[in-house]
C-alpha positions as CSV (number, residue, x, y, z in Angstrom):
1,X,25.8,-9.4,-17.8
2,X,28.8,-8.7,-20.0
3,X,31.2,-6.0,-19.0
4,X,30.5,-4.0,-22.0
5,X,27.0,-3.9,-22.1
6,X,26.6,-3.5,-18.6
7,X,29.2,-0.3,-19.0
8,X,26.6,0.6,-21.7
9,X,23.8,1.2,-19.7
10,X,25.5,2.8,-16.6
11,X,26.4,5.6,-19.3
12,X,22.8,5.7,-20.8
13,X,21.5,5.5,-17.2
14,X,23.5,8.7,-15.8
15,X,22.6,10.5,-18.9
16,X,18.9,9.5,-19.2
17,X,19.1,10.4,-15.4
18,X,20.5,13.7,-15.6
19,X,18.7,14.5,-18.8
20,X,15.2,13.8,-16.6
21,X,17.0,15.8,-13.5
22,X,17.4,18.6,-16.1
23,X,13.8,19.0,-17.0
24,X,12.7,20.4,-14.1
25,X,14.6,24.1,-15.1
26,X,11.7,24.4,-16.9
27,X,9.7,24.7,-13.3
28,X,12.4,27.1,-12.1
29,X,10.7,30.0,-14.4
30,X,7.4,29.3,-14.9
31,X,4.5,31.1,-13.5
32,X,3.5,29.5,-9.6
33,X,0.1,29.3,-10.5
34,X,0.9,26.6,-13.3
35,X,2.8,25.3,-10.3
36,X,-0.1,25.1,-8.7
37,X,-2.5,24.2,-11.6
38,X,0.2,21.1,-11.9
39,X,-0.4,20.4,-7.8
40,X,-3.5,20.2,-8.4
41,X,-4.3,18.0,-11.2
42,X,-2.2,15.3,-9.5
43,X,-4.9,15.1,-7.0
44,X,-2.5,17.1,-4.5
45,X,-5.2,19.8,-3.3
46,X,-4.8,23.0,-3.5
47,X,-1.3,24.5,-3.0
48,X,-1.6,28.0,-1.4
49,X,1.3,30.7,-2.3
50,X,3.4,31.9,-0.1
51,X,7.4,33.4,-0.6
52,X,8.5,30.4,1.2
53,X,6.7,27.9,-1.1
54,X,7.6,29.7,-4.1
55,X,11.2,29.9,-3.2
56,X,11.6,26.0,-2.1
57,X,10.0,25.3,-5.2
58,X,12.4,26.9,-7.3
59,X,15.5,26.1,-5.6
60,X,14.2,22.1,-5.7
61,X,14.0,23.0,-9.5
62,X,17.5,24.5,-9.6
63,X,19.2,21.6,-7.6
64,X,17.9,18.8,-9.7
65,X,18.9,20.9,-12.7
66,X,22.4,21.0,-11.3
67,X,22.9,17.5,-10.5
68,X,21.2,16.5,-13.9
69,X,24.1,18.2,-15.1
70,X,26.7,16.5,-13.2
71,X,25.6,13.0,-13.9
72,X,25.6,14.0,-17.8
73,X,29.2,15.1,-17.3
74,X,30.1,11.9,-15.4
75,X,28.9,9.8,-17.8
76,X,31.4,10.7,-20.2
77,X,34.5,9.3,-17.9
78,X,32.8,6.3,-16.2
79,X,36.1,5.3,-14.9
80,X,37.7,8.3,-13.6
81,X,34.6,8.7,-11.6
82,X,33.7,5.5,-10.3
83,X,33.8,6.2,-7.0
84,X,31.8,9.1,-7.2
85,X,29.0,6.8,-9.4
86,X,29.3,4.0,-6.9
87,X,28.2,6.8,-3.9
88,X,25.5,8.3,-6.2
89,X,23.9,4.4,-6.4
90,X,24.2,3.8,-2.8
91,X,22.3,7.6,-2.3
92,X,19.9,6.9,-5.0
93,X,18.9,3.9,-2.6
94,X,19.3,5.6,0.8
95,X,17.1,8.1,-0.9
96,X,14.0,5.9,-2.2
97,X,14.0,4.7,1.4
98,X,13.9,8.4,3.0
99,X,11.1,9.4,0.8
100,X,9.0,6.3,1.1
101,X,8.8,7.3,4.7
102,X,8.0,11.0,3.9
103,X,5.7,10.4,1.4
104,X,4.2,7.6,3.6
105,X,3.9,10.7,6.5
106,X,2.6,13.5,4.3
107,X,-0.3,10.6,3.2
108,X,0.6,10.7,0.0
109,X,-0.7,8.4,-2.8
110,X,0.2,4.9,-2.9
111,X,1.3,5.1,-6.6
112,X,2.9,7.8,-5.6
113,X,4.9,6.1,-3.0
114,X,5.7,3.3,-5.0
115,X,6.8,5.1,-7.9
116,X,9.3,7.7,-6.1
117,X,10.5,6.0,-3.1
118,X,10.3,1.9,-4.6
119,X,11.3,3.0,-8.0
120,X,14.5,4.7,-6.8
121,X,15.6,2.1,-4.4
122,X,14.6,-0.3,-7.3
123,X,16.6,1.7,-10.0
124,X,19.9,2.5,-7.4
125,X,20.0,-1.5,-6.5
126,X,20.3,-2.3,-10.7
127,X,22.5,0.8,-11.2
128,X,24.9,-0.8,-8.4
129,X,24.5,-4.0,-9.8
130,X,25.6,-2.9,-12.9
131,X,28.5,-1.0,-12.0
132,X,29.4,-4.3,-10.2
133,X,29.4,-6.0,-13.3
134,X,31.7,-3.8,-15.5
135,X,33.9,-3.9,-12.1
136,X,33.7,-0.3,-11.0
137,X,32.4,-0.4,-7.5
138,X,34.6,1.3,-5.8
139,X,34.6,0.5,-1.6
């Protein structure tokens, strides 16, 4: 792929990324029982309230907001942090692999498996690849 478009992409990827990352602040305020209305129509069961769950919820919520936020900010000087990118692939992929085994333990869905824990390991092995291309993984 050509340098430029690849560097395209990694800068729409990190800010489609964190722009997705960010939408879960809207969960961070909202009632639980939509949270649980949500749990729900997934096919999830019922999901019973407790402080615990609320508050592990909400701080989820919070984090992905906050790291939505970083990768928009990154994606604004690709080069300056290319090191930091290259590590955020390499997690991205680490991570689709940690969750296929949890959500393959808590008997969750197959589509649901393949979608979280494939797609990520899918999506950080292209993001690398792409970062390769425009020259900017960083060992």
């Amino acid at each position: 792929m050509p340098p430029a478009i690849a560097r395209k992409l990694v800068i729409i990827f990190l800010r489609l990324l964190g722009f997705n990352s960010m939408l879960a602040l809207l969960f961070l305020l909202m009632p639980f029982h939509w949270i649980q209305e949500i749990h729900a129509w997934l096919g999830l069961g019922e999901m019973s309230y407790s402080p615990i769950t609320a508050y592990l919820t909400r701080s989820v919520c919070l984090f992905y907001g906050i790291f939505g936020a970083n990768f928009i900010v990154v994606s604004f000087d690709i080069d300056r942090y290319a090191r930091l990118i290259t590590f955020w692939g390499v997690m991205i992929v680490v991570a689709g692999i940690v969750l296929m085994i949890v959500d393959w333990q808590e008997r969750l869905p197959l589509s649901w498996i393949l979608s979280e824990g494939v797609g990520a390991i899918i999506f950080g092995l292209f993001f690398l690849w792409l970062l390769r291309s425009i020259g900017r993984v960083k060992e």
